[in-house]
DRENBA-810682 format. One line per field, with one value per residue: residue number from 1; z negated, y negated, x negated of N, C-alpha, C, O in turn. Coordinates in steps of 0.1 Angstrom, whole numbers, plus 5000, padded with zeros to 4 digits. Layout:
tormi = c(NUM,...);
nc3 = c(Z,...);
nc2 = c(Y,...);
nc1 = c(X,...);
cac3 = c(Z,...);
cac2 = c(Y,...);
cac1 = c(X,...);
cc3 = c(Z,...);
cc2 = c(Y,...);
cc1 = c(X,...);
oc3 = c(Z,...);
oc2 = c(Y,...);
oc1 = c(X,...);
//
This chain:
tormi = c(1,2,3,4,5,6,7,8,9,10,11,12,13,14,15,16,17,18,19,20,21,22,23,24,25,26,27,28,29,30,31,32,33,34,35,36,37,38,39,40,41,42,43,44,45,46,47,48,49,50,51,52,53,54,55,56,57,58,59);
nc3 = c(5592,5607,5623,5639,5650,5640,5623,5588,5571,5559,5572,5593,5586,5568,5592,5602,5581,5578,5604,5605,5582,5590,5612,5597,5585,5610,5612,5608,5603,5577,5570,5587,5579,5556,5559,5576,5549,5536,5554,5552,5524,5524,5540,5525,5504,5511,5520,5498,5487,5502,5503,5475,5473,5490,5476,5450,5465,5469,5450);
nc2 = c(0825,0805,0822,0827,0803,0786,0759,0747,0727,0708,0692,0680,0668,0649,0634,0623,0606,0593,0575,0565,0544,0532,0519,0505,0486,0465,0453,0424,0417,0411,0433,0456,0467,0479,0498,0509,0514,0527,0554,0557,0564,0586,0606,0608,0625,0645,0654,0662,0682,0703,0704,0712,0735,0751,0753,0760,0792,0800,0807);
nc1 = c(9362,9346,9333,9351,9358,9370,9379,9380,9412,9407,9384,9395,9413,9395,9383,9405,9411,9389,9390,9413,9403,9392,9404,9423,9407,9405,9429,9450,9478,9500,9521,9514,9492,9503,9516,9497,9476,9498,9496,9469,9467,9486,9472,9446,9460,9468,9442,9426,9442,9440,9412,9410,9428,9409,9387,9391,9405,9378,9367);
cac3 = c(5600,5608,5638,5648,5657,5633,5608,5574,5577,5553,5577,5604,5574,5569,5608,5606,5570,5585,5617,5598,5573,5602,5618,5588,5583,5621,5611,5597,5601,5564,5577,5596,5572,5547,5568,5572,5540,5533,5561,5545,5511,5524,5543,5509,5491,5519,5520,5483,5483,5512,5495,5461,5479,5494,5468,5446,5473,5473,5434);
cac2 = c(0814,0801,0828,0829,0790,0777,0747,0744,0720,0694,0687,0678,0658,0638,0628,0614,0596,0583,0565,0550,0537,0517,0511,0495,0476,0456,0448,0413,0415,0423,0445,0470,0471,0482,0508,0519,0520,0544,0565,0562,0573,0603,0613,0613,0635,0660,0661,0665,0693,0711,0706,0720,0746,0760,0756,0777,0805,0803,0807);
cac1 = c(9368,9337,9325,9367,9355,9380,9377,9391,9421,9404,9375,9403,9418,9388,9380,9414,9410,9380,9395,9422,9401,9382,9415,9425,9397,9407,9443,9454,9491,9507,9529,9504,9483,9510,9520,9481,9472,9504,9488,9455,9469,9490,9456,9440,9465,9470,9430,9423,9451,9433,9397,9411,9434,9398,9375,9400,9399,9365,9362);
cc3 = c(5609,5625,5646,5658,5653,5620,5600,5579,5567,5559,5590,5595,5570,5580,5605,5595,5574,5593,5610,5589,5588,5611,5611,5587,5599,5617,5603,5597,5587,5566,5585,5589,5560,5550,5569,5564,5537,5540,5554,5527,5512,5528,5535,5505,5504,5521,5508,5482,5492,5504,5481,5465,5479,5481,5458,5451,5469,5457,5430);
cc2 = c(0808,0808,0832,0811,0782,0766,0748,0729,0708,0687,0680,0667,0642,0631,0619,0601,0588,0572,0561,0542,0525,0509,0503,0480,0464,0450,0435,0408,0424,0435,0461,0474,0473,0489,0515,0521,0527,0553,0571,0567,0587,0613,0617,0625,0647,0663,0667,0675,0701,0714,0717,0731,0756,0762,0768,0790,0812,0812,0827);
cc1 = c(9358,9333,9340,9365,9368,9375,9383,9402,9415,9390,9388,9405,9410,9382,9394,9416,9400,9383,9404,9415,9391,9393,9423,9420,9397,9419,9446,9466,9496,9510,9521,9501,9486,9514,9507,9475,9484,9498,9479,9455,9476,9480,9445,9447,9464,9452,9422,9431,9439,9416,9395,9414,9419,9385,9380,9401,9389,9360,9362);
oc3 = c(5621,5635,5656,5669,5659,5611,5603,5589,5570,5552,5596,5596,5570,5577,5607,5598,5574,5590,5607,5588,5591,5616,5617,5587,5599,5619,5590,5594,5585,5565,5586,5587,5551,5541,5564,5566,5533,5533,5551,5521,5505,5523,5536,5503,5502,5523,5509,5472,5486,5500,5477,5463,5471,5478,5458,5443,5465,5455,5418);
oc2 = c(0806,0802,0839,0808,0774,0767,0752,0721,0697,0678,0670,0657,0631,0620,0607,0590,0576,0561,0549,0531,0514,0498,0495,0469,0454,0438,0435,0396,0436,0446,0472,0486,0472,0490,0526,0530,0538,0563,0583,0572,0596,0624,0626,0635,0658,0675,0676,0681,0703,0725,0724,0740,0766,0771,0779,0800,0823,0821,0830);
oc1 = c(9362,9330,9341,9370,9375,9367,9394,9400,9420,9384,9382,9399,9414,9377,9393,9421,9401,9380,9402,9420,9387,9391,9430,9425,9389,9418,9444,9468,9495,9504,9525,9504,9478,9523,9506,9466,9480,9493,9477,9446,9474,9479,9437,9440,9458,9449,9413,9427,9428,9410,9386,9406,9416,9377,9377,9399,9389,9351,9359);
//
């Protein structure tokens, strides 16, 4: 994947768990910020699937 100039999909996963977690961290309307942490928990599970998915591969 690597010399095709492709990423695994749980490095994409974590750029975007990253910026929410900082775009969280600005928010002080309840409501947003109950809405961005669901984001930032489905961002978890789909990146911990992807992480496990590959290490399994790799195994």
């Amino acid at each position: 994947m690597a010399q095709a100039g492709v990423l695994p999909e749980e490095f994409n996963l974590k750029k975007q768990l990253d910026a929410a977690h900082v775009a969280y961290a600005d928010l002080t309307d309840p409501g947003d910020r109950k809405a961005a942490m669901a984001k930032i928990a489905d961002l978890e599970m789909r990146y911990n699937m992807a992480r496990d998915a590959r290490r399994a591969f790799l195994r």
